[in-house]
C-alpha positions in Angstrom: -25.4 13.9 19.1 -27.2 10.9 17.2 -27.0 7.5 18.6 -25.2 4.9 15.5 -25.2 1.3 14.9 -21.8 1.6 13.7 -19.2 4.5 13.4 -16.6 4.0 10.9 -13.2 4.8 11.3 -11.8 5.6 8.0 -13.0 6.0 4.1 -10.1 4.0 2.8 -11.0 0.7 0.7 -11.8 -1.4 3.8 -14.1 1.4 5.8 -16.0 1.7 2.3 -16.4 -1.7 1.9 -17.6 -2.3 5.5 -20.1 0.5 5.2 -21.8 -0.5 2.1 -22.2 -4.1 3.6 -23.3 -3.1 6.8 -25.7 0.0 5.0 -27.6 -2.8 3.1 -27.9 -5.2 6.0 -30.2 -2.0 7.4 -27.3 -0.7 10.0 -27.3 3.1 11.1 -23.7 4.0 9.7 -21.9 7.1 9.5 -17.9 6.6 8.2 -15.6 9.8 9.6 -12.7 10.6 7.2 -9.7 12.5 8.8 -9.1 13.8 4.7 -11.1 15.8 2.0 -11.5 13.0 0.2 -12.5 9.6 0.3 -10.1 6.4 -0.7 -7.1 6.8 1.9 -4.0 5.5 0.2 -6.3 5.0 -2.7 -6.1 8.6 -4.6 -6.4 9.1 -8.4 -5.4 12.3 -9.4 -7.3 13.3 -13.2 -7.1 17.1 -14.3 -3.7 17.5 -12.1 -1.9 18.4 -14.9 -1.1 15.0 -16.3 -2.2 14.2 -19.5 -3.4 10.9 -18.0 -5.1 9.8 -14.6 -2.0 9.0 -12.5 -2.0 7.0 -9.2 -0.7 8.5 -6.1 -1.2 5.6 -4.0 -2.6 2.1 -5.0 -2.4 1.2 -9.0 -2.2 -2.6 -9.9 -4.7 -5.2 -8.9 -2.0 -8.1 -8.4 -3.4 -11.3 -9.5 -7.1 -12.9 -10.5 -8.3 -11.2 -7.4 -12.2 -12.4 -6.6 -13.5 -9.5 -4.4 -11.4 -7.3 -6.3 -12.6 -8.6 -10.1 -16.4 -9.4 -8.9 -16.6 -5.2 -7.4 -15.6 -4.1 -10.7 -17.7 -6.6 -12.6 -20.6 -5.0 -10.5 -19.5 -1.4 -11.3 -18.7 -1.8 -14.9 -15.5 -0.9 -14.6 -12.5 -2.1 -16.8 -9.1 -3.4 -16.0 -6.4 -4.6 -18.6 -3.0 -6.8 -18.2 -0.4 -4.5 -17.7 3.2 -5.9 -19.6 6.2 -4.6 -21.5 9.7 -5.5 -21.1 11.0 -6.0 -17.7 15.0 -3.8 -17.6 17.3 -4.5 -14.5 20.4 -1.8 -14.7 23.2 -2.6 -11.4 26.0 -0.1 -11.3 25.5 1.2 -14.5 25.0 -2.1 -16.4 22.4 -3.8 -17.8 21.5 -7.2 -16.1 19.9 -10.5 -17.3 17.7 -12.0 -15.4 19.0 -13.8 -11.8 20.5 -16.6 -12.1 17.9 -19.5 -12.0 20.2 -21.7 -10.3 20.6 -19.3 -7.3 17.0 -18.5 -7.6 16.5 -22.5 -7.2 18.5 -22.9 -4.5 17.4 -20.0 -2.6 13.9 -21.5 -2.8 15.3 -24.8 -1.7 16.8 -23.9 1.4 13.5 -21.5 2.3 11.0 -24.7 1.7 13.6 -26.9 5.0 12.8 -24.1 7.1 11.7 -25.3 10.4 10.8 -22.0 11.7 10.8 -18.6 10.5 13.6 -16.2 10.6 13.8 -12.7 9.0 14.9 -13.0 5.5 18.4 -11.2 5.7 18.9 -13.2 8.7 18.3 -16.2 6.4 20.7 -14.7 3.6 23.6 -14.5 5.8 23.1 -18.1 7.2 22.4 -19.5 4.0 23.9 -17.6 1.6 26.8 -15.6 2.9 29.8 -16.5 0.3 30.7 -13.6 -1.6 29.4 -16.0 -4.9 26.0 -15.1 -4.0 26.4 -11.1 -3.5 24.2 -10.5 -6.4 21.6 -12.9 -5.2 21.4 -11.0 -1.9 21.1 -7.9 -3.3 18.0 -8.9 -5.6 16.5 -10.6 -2.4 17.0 -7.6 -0.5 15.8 -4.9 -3.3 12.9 -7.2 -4.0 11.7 -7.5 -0.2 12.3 -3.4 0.3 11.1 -2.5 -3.3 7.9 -4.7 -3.7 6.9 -5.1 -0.3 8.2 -1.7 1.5 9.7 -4.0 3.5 12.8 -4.2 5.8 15.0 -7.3 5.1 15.7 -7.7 8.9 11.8 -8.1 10.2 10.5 -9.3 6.8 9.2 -12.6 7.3 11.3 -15.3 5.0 8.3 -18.2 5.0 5.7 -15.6 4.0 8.3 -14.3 1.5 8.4 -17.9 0.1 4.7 -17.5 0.1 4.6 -14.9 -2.4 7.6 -15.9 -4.1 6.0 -19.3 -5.0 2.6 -18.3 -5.6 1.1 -19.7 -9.1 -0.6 -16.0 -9.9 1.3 -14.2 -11.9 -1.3 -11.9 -14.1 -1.0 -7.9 -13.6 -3.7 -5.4 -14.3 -4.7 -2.0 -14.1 -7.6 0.3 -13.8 -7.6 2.4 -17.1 -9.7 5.2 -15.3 -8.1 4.8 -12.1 -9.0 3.1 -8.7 -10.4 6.2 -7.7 -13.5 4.7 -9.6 -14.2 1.8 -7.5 -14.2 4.2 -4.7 -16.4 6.1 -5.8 -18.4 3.1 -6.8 -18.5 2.0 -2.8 -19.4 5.2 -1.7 -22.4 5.7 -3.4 -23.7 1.9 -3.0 -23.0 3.0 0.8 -24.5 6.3 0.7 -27.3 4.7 -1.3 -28.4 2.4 1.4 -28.2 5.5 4.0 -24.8 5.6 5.3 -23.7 9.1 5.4 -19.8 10.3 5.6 -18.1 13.0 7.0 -14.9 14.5 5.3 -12.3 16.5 7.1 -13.7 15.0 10.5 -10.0 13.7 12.2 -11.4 11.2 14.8 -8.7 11.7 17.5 -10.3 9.6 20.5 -12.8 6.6 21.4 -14.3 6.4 24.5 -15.4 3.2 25.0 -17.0 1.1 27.6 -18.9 -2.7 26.2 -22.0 -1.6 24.0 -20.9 1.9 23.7 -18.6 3.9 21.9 -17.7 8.0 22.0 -15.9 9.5 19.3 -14.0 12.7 19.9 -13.2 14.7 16.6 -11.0 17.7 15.9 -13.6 19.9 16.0 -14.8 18.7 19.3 -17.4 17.2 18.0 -18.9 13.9 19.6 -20.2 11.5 18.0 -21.9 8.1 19.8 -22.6 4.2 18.5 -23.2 1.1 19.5 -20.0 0.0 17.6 -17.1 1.3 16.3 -15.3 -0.1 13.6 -11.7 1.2 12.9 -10.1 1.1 9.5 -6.8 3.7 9.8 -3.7 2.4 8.8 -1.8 0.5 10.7 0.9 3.0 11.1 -1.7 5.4 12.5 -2.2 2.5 15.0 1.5 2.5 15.7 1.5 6.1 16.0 3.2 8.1 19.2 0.5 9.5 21.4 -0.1 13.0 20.6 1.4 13.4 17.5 -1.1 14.3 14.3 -3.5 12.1 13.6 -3.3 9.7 16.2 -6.0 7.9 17.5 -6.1 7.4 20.8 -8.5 4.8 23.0 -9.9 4.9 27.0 -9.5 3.4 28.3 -6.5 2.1 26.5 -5.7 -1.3 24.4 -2.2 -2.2 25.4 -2.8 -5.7 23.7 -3.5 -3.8 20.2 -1.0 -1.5 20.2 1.5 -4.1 20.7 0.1 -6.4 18.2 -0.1 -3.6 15.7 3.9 -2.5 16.6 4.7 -6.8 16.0 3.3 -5.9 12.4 5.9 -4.0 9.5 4.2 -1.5 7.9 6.7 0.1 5.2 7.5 3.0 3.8 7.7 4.3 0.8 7.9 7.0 -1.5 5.9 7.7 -5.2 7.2 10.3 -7.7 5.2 10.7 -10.8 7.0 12.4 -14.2 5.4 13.7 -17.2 8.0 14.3 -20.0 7.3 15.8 -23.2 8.5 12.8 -25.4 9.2 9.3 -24.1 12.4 9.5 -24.0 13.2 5.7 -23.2 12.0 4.7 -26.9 14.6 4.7 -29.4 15.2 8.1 -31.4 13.2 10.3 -28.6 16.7 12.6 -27.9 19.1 13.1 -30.1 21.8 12.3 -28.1 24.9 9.9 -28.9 25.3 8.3 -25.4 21.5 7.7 -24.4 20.6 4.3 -23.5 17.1 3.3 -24.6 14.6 0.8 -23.4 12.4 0.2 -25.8 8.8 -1.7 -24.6 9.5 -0.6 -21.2 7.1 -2.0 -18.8 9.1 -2.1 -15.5 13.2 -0.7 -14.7 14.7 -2.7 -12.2 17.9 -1.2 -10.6 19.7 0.1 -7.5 20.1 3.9 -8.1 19.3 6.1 -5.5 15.3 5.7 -6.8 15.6 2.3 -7.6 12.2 1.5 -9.3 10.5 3.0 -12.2 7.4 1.8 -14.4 5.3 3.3 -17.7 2.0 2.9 -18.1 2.2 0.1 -20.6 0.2 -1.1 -23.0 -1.0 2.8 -22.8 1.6 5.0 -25.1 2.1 7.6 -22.6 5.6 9.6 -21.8 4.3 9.1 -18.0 7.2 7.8 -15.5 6.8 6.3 -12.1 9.5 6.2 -9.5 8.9 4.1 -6.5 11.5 3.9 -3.6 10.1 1.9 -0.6 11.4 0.1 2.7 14.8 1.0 4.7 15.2 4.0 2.2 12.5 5.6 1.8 12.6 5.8 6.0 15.3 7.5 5.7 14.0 10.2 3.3 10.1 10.7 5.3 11.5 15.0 5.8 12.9 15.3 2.7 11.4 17.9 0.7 9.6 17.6 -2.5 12.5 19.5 -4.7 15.3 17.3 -3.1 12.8 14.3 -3.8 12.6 15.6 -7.5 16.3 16.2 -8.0 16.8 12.6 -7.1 14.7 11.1 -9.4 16.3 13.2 -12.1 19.6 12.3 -11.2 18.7 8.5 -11.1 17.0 8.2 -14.6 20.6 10.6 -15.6 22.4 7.7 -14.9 19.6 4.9 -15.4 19.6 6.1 -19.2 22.7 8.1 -19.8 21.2 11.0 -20.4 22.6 15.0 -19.2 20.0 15.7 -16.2 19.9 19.2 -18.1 17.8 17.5 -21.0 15.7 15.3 -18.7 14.6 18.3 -16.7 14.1 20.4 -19.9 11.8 17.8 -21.2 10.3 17.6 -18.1 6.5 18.7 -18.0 5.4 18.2 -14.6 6.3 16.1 -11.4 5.0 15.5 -8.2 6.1 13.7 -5.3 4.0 11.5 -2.9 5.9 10.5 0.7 3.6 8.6 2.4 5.6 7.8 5.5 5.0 12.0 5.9 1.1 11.8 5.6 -0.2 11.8 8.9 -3.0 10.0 8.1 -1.1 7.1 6.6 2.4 7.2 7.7 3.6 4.8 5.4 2.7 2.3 2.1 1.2 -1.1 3.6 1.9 -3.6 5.8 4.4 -6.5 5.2 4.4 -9.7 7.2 6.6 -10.1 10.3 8.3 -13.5 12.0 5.5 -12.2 15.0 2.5 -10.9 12.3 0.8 -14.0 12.0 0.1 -13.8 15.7 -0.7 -10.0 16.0 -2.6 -9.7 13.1 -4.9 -12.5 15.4 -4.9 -10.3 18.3 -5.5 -7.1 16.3 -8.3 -8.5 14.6 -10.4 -9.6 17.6 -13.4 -7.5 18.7 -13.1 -6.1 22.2 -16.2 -6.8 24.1 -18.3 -6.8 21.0 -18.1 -3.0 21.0 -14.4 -2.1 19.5 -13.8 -3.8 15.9 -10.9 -3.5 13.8 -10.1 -3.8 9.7 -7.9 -3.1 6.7 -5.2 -4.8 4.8 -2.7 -5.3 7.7 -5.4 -7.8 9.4 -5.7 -10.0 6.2 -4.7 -13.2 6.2 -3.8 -14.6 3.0 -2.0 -14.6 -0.2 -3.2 -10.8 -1.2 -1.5 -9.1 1.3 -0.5 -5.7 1.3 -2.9 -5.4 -1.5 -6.4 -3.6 -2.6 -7.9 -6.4 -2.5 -7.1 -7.3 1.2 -8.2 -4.4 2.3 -11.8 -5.4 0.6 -12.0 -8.8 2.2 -11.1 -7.1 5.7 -13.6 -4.5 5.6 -16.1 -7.0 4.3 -15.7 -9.7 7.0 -15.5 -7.0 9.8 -19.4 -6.3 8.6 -20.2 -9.3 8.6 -18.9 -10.4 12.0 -20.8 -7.3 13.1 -24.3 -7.9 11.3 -24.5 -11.3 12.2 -23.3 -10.5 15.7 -20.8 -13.1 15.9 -18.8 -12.1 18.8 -15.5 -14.9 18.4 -12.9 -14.2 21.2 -12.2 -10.9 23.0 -9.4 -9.1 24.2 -8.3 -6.7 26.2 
């Protein structure tokens, strides 16, 4: 048993971060990762099968991000604008874009707000006649789909936020996020911080300037401070169930502030085909419907979202199916998951399933509302989050501290990038021992 500066909860993007800044400011850090791996929702997969890396978790850097662009600036790693043509299919049609005057007035009314209200709560006050159907439905798909969010707690002012925000630039990691991982783990590791994979911590005993964590393997491991990076739906987690981390004595404040947050689902399923088949000519069939230059498919089959890796030529799909229904699919098993996808880009394209699956090369599914260990996508802002993400990122007695992208507060939410600035401030506030307000 070694007494720590710091213990780190977590390897994710925010626990690496923390731990290289806290290793160079000459802190005793060791991070324990519940996985056999390091990155969290952050998982590039290269020699799976694929004939290209492929994200599992994480993949676009979503906007001029600064922490973001100035990590990979230092690591010398690339990123490039992602683009292609945007397709929006609605029962079996292809769409044009929303209509702007909708659009306009939808902002319009959001920007009198007073107060905030949940967005479909908005919708139906606002926007109720049956004229505007289609303009609830692309608010509603957008809010679920993009944010993993569910229309009746999403926040409408932060929606307006992000709907309104000036940055609209896209990019991606050629090589994969898993890079920049690695990147902070061995800045971390170089400055002496040592990791432990495959260590679940399942319960801090605390008491002010002391901290006891319990592992699966009984282990014990004791600090001065403990940082905690786990997702927030670990933190909203039922006592006793896998992976939950429990605390004694107990934080009733935090757990409440971390159930006032949304933290949404979602599901990722990743399909390899042997020819591209939405370019024009790839099957020979009379009926298909192509999409040349597609970058994103917009659409409300039963997997609703679906990208390419463009500019990169690949015949790699993406399905993405987040929020509301991707809660109702967490114990639904990988085949179904498959069979669903199949049967949406089937109709998505009109092409016979039979040739879709016979051009199929290899698939995999990624539900991470299942993982215990993440029990969900990312967070999504709340009527209440602005006040419990306050609450949930206070220290308790200078001993218990708390970061990851459900405590940031700004315009990158949800994102990479606020998982960085988290993990980043929290070793800061702890290096330069400034204490702010307490709770519990």
């Amino acid at each position: 048993m070694t007494t720590l500066d710091v213990l780190i909860i977590g390897a994710g993007a925010a626990g690496l971060m923390a731990a290289r800044e806290l290793a160079k400011a000459g802190k005793k850090v060791i991070i324990l990762e519940a996985r056999d791996r390091i990155g969290g929702r952050i998982h590039t997969l290269e020699a799976a099968g694929f004939s290209v890396p492929v994200e599992t978790g994480a993949e676009f850097i979503h906007g001029d991000l600064p922490l973001t662009l100035q990590l990979l600036k230092e690591a010398g790693i690339s990123h490039r604008a992602i683009g292609g043509e945007t397709w929006r299919v609605e029962q079996g049609e292809r769409q044009g874009e929303p209509a702007s005057d909708d659009w306009s007035a939808l902002i319009a009314n959001l920007e009198k707000l007073d107060r905030d209200v949940p967005i479909a709560a908005f919708l139906d006050q606002h926007f109720g006649d049956d004229r505007y159907t289609s303009l609830r439905n692309s608010v509603r798909r957008y809010a679920e789909g993009y944010d993993a969010a569910d229309p009746g707690r999403a926040s409408a002012l932060a929606l307006l936020e992000e709907w309104t925000s000036d940055d609209d630039n896209q990019y991606r990691l050629p090589g994969g996020y898993g890079k920049l991982m690695d990147f902070l783990r061995e800045e971390s590791g170089a400055a002496g911080c040592r990791l432990r994979l495959s260590t679940v911590a399942e319960e801090i005993r605390w008491q002010p300037g002391r901290v006891e964590v319990v592992t699966n393997g009984r282990q014990r491991y004791v600090a001065r401070r403990a940082l905690v990076t786990v997702p927030l739906g670990v933190l909203q987690s039922e006592t006793g169930s896998r992976g939950h981390l429990g605390f004694t004595p107990a934080l009733p404040q935090k757990r409440a502030a971390a159930q006032a947050i949304g933290f949404g689902a979602a599901i990722k399923i990743l399909l390899e085909f042997k020819v591209a088949f939405w370019e024009d000519g790839a099957f020979q069939e009379p009926q298909v419907r192509p999409m040349p230059g597609l970058g994103f498919l917009l659409s409300d089959a039963p997997v609703p979202t679906w990208w390419t890796q463009w500019p990169e030529r690949t015949a790699v799909l993406t399905g993405w199916l987040a929020g509301p229904g991707a809660e109702k699919l967490r114990n639904t098993d990988e085949n179904e998951l498959l069979e669903k996808a199949l049967d949406s880009l089937a109709s998505l394209f009109c092409v016979r399933k039979a040739v879709l699956r016979d051009a199929l090369r290899i698939g995999k599914v990624i539900n991470w509302t299942a993982d215990p260990f993440a029990r969900g996508a990312y967070a999504y802002a709340t009527v209440e989050a602005k006040e419990a993400r306050k609450v949930l990122s206070q220290p308790v007695h200078d001993t218990l501290f708390f970061a990851g992208e459900a405590l940031y507060e700004g315009p990158a939410g949800g994102t990479v990038e606020a998982a960085l600035v988290s993990g980043r401030d929290a070793a800061k506030a702890i290096s330069s021992g400034e204490r702010g307000p307490s709770t519990e």
